[in-house]
C-alpha positions as CSV (number, residue, x, y, z in Angstrom):
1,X,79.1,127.0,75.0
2,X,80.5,123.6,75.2
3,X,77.3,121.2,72.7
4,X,78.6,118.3,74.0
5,X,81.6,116.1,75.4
6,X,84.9,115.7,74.1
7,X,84.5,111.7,72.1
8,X,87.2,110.5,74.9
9,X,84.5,111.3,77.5
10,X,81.1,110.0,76.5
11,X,80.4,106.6,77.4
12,X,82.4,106.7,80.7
13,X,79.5,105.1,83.0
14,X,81.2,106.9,85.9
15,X,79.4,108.0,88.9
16,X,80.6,111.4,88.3
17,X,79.1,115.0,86.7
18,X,80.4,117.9,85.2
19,X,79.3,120.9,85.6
20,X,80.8,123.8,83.3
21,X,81.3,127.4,83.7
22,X,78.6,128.5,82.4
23,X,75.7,126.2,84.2
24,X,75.7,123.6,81.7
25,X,75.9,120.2,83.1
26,X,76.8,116.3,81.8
27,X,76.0,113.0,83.9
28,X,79.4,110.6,82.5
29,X,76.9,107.8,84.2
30,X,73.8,107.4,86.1
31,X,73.7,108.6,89.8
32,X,76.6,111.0,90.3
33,X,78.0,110.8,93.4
34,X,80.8,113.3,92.4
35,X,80.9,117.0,90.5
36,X,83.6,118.4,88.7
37,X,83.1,122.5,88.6
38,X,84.9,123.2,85.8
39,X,85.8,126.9,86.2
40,X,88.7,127.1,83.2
41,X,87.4,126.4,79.9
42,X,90.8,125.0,79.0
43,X,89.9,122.2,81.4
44,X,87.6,120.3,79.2
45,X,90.3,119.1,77.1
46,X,92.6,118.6,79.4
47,X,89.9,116.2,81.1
48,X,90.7,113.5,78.6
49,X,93.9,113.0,79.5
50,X,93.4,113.3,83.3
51,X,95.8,112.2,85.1
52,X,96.3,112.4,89.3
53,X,99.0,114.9,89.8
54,X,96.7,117.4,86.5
55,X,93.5,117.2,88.0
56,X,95.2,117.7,92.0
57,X,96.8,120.4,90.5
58,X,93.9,122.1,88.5
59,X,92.2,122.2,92.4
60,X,95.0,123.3,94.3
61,X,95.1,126.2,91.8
62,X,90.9,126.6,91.7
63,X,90.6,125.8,88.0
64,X,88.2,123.2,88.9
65,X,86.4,122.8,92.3
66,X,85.2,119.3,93.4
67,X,82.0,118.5,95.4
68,X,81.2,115.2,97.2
69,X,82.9,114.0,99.8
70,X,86.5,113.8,99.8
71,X,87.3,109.6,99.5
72,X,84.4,109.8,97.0
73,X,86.0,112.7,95.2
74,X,89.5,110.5,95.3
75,X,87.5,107.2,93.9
76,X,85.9,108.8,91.0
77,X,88.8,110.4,89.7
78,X,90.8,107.4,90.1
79,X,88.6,105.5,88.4
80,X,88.2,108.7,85.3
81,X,91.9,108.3,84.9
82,X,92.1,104.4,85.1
83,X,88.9,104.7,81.9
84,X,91.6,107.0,80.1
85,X,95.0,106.3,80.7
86,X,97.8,103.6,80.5
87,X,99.5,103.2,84.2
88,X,102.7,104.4,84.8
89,X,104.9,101.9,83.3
90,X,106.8,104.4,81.6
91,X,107.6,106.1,85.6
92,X,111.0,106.7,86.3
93,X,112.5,106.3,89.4
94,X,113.2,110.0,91.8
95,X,116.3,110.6,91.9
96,X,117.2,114.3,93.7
97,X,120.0,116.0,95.6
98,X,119.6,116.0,99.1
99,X,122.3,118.2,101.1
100,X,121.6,119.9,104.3
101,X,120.8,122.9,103.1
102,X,118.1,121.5,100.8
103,X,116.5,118.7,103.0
104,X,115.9,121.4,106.0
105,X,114.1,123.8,103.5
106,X,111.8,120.6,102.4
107,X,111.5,119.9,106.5
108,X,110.4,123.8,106.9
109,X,108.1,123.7,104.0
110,X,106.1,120.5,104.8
111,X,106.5,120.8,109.0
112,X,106.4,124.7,109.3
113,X,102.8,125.0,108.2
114,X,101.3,125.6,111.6
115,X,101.2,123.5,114.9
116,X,98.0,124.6,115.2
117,X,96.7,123.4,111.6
118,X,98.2,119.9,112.6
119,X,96.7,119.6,115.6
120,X,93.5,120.3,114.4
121,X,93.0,116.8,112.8
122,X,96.6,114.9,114.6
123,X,95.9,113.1,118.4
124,X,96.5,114.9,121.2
125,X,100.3,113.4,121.6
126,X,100.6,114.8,117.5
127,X,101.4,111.7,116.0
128,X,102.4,112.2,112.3
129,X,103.3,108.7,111.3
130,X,101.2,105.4,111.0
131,X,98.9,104.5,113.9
132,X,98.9,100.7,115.3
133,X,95.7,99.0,115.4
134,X,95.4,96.2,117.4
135,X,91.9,95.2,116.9
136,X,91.2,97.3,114.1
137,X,88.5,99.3,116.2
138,X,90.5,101.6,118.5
139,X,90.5,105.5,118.0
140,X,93.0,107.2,116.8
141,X,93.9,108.1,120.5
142,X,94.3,104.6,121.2
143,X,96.2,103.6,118.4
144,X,98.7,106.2,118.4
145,X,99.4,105.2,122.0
146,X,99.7,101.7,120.7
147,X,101.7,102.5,117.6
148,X,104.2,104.1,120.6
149,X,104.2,100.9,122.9
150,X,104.6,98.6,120.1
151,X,108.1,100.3,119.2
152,X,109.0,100.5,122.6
153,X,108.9,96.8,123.3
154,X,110.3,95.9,120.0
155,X,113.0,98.0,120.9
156,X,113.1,96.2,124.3
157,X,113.3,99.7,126.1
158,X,114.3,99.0,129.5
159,X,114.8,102.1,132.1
160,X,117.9,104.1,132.3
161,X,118.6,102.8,127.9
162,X,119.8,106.2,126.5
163,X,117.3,106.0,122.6
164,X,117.6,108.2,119.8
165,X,114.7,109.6,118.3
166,X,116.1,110.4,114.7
167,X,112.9,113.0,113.6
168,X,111.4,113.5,116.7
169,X,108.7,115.8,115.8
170,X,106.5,117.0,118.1
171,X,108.3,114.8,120.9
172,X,105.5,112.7,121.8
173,X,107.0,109.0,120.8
174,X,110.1,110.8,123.4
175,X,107.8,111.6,126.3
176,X,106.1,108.1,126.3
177,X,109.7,106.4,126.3
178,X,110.7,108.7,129.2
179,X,107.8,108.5,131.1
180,X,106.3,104.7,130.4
181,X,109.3,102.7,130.2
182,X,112.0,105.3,131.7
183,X,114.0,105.7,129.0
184,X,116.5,108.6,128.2
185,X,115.9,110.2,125.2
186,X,117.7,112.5,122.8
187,X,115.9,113.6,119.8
188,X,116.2,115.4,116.9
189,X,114.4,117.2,114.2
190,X,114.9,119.8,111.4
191,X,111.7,121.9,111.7
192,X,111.5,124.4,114.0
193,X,108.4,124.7,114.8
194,X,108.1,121.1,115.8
195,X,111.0,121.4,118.5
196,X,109.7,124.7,119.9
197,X,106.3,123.0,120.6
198,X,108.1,119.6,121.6
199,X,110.3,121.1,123.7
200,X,107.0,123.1,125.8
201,X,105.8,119.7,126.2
202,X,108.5,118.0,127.5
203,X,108.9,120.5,130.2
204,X,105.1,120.3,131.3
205,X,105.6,117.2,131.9
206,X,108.4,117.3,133.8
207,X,110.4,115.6,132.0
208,X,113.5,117.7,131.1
209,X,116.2,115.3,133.2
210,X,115.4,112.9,130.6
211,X,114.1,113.7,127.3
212,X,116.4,116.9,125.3
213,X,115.5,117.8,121.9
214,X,117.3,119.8,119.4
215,X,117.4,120.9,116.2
216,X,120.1,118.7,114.4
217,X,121.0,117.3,111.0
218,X,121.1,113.4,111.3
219,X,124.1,113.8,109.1
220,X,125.9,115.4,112.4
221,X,125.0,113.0,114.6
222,X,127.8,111.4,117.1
223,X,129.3,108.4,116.5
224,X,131.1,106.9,119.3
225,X,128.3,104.4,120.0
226,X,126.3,106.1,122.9
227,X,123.1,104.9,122.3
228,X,121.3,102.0,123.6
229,X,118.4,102.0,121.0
230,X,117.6,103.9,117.8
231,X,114.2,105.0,117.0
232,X,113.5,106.4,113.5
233,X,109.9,106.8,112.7
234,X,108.9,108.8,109.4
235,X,112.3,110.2,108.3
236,X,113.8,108.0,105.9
237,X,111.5,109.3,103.1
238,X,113.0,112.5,103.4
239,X,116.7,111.3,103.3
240,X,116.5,110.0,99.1
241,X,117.7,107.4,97.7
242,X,121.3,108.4,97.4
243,X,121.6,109.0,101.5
244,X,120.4,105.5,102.6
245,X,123.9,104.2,103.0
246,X,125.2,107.0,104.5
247,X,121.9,107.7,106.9
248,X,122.3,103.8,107.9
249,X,125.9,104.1,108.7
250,X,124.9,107.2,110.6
251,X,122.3,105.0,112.7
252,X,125.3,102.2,112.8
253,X,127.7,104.5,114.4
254,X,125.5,106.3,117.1
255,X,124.2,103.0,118.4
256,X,126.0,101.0,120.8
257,X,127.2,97.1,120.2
258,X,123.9,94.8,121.3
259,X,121.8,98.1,120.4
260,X,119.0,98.1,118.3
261,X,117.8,100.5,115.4
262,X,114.1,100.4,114.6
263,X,113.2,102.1,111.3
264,X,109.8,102.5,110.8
265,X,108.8,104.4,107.2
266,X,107.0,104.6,103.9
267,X,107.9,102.0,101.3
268,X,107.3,102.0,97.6
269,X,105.8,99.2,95.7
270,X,108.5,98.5,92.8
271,X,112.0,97.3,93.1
272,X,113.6,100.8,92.2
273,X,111.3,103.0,93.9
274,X,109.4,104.3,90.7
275,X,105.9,106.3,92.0
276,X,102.7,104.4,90.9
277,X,99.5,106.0,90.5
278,X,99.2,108.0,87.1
279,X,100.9,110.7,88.6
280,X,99.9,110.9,92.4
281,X,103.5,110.8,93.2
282,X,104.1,113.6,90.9
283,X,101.6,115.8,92.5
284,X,102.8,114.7,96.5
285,X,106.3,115.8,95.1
286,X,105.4,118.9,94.4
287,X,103.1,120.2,96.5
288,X,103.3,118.3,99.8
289,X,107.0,116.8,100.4
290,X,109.5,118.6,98.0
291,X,111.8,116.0,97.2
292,X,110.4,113.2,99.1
293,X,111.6,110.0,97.7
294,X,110.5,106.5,98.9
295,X,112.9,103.1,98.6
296,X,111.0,99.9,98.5
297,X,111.8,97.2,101.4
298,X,114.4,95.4,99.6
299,X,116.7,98.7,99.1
300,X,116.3,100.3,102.1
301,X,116.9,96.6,104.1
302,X,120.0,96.1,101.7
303,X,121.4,99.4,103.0
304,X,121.0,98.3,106.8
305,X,122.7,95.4,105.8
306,X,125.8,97.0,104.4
307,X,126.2,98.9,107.3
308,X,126.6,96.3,109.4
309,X,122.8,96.3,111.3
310,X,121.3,92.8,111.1
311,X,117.6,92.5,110.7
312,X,115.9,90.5,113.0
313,X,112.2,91.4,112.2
314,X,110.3,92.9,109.7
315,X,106.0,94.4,109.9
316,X,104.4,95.8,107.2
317,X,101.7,98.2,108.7
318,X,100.2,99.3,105.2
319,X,96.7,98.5,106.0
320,X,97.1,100.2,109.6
321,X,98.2,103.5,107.8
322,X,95.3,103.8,105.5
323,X,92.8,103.8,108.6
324,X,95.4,106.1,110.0
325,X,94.7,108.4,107.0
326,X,91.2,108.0,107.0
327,X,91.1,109.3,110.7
328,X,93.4,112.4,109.7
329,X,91.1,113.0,106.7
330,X,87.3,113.0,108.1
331,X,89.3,115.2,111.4
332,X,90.2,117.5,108.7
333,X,87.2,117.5,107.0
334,X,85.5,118.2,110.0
335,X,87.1,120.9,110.7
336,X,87.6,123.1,107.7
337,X,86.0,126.3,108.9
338,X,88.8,126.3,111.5
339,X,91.7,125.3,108.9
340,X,91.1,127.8,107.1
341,X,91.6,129.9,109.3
342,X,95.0,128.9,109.9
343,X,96.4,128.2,106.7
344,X,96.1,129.8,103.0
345,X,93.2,128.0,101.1
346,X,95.4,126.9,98.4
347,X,97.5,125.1,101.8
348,X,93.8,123.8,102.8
349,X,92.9,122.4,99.3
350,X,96.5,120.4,99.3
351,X,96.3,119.2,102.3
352,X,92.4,118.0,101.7
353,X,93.7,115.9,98.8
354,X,97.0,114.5,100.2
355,X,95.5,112.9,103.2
356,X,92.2,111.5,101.3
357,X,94.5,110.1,98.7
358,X,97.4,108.5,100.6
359,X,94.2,107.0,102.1
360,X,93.2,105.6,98.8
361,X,96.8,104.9,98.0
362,X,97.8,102.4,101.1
363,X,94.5,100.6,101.0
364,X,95.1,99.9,97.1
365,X,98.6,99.0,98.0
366,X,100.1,102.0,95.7
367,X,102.9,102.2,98.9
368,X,103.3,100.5,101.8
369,X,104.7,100.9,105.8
370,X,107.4,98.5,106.8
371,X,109.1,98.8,110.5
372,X,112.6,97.2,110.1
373,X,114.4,96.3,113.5
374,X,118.0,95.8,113.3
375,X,120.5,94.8,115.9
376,X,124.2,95.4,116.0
377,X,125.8,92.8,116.8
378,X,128.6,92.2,119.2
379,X,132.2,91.6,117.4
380,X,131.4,87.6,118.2
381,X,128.2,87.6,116.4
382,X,126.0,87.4,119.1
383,X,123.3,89.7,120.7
384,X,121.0,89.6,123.6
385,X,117.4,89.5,122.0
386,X,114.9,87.0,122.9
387,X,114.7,83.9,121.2
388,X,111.2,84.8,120.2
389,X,108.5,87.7,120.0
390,X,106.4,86.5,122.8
391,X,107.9,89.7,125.2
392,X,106.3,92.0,122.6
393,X,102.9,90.6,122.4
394,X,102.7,89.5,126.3
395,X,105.0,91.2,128.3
């Protein structure tokens, strides 16, 4: 039996209570809104150097359960590690080898789950990328829609424009294009669950003359310039940081002169791309996007550059993606009975975590959302976009 807390831990004044394996419990402060179950007795010690990815992992693998609700559960244990260890200025940045081969088995882990997990807590159109808020009390329904309308007028989609989807998903940024501004669209994706579902929903909607979908490297993409408009949303993460020049010159080559490319992804904080958060990237990494790695603004718009794209507007959408995340999360939470039905519970308990804590992580500014719109530019320099963003806001 455990007499009292390790030194490290007493004194905390943290809203949180741990509860052992045998019964025993310890308030760290007065009113605990969290409890830590501590089910491995090895856990105690390892307590008072807790950092994000140890004490993720000790869940996932049910030496320790947590009780509370899940944002509470992600605040209190921020705030434990904060009390007890340095932030990461010792991080390095991610560096890992992304080849075909290796980038569709990450795809197939993270997207091959189950449709019907996703859809569970996703909207209807299964939107797995930032939501666009417009008032800031839309659902997340409404905001998906608008998160799709928004790129389609910054891409100044007009009907009959051919557009690349580059990680299409399940199709449903494709189907508006098609069927709300008559676009053409070809997309493409790596998991194969994604394009059988997509590729069902394109055709109940009729839509099969002009949205196709297939299963396709970005890496084998043509490039002879046939696209009108480029439409990347929630890809680039997955590409690392030595494929950004080649995945830009990809994007370069497929898009016609006077086209746009719209890239709309995950950005890091620092410079380099390091992971903040006392080892929150470490556990995402791991257990949610095997090599996952995310350039900050100033790399990833330095790579669009050297390919010959010129950027002509830049929105971070940080703040829209943690409400995003806090919609996923409470849909999830909501529905646990039924996800665990679906997925194994060490899946469930991953997924629980992930979602609560990018939550945490874009409203603290840990990592941010940045659309990028490039054009390429006729030989002469010049390009056809509007002299301002008035079409975009009232068309």
């Amino acid at each position: 039996m455990l007499a009292q807390l390790p030194p490290a831990l007493q004194n905390l004044q943290l809203p949180l209570r741990l509860r052992l394996w045998d019964g025993h419990e310890f308030n760290l402060g007065p009113t605990p809104s969290v409890t830590i179950v501590v089910k491995d007795p090895l856990m105690v010690s390892q307590l008072t150097h807790p950092s994000l990815d140890a004490l993720g992992a000790a869940f996932v693998e049910g030496k320790l359960e947590l009780e509370g609700s899940i944002s509470e559960v992600i605040r209190v244990c921020d705030e434990l590690s904060t009390a007890l260890l340095d932030e990461d200025e010792d991080s390095q940045p991610v560096r890992t080898v992304h080849d075909k081969e290796t980038d569709a088995k990450a795809i197939s882990y993270h997207y091959d789950l189950s449709n019907a997990f996703y859809q569970l807590w996703l909207d209807s159109d299964m939107a797995y990328s930032c939501a666009y808020f417009e008032t800031g009390s839309e659902t997340l329904e409404q905001a998906q829609q608008a998160k799709f309308r928004h790129l389609c007028r910054k891409l100044r989609l007009q009907p009959g424009d051919y557009l690349l989807d580059v990680g299409c998903g399940w199709g449903g940024l494709a189907r508006y294009a098609a069927r709300e501004f008559g676009a053409k669209v070809f997309g493409i994706t790596l998991s194969k669950e994604q394009l059988a579902l997509a590729r069902e929903r394109v055709k109940a909607e009729g839509l099969e003359d002009q949205v196709e979908l297939q299963l396709l490297d970005y890496r084998d993409l043509p490039q002879d310039g046939r696209f009108d408009k480029v439409v990347s949303v929630g890809m680039f993460e997955h590409v690392g940081h030595a494929n950004l020049a080649e995945y830009c010159k990809t994007l370069f080559g497929a898009v016609k002169e006077g086209g746009l490319v719209m890239n709309h992804g995950i950005t890091a904080k620092h410079t380099d791309g390091r992971p903040v958060g006392r080892g929150a990237g470490d556990f995402i990494e791991k257990y949610v996007f095997p090599n996952g790695e995310l350039p900050h603004l100033a790399m990833i718009s330095a790579e669009i550059s050297e390919a010959g794209l010129e950027i002509v507007d830049v929105e971070s959408l940080r703040l829209h993606y943690a409400r995003t995340l806090d919609h996923w999360s409470e849909r999830l939470e909501d529905n646990l009975e039924a996800a665990g039905k679906l997925v194994p519970d060490q899946a469930l308990r991953i997924w629980r975590l992930y979602l609560a804590g990018c939550a945490y992580a874009f409203a603290r500014g840990w990592i941010n959302l940045h659309q990028i719109l490039a054009v390429k530019a006729h030989a002469d320099g010049s390009h056809e976009l509007p002299w301002t963003r008035d079409d975009i806001y009232n068309p």
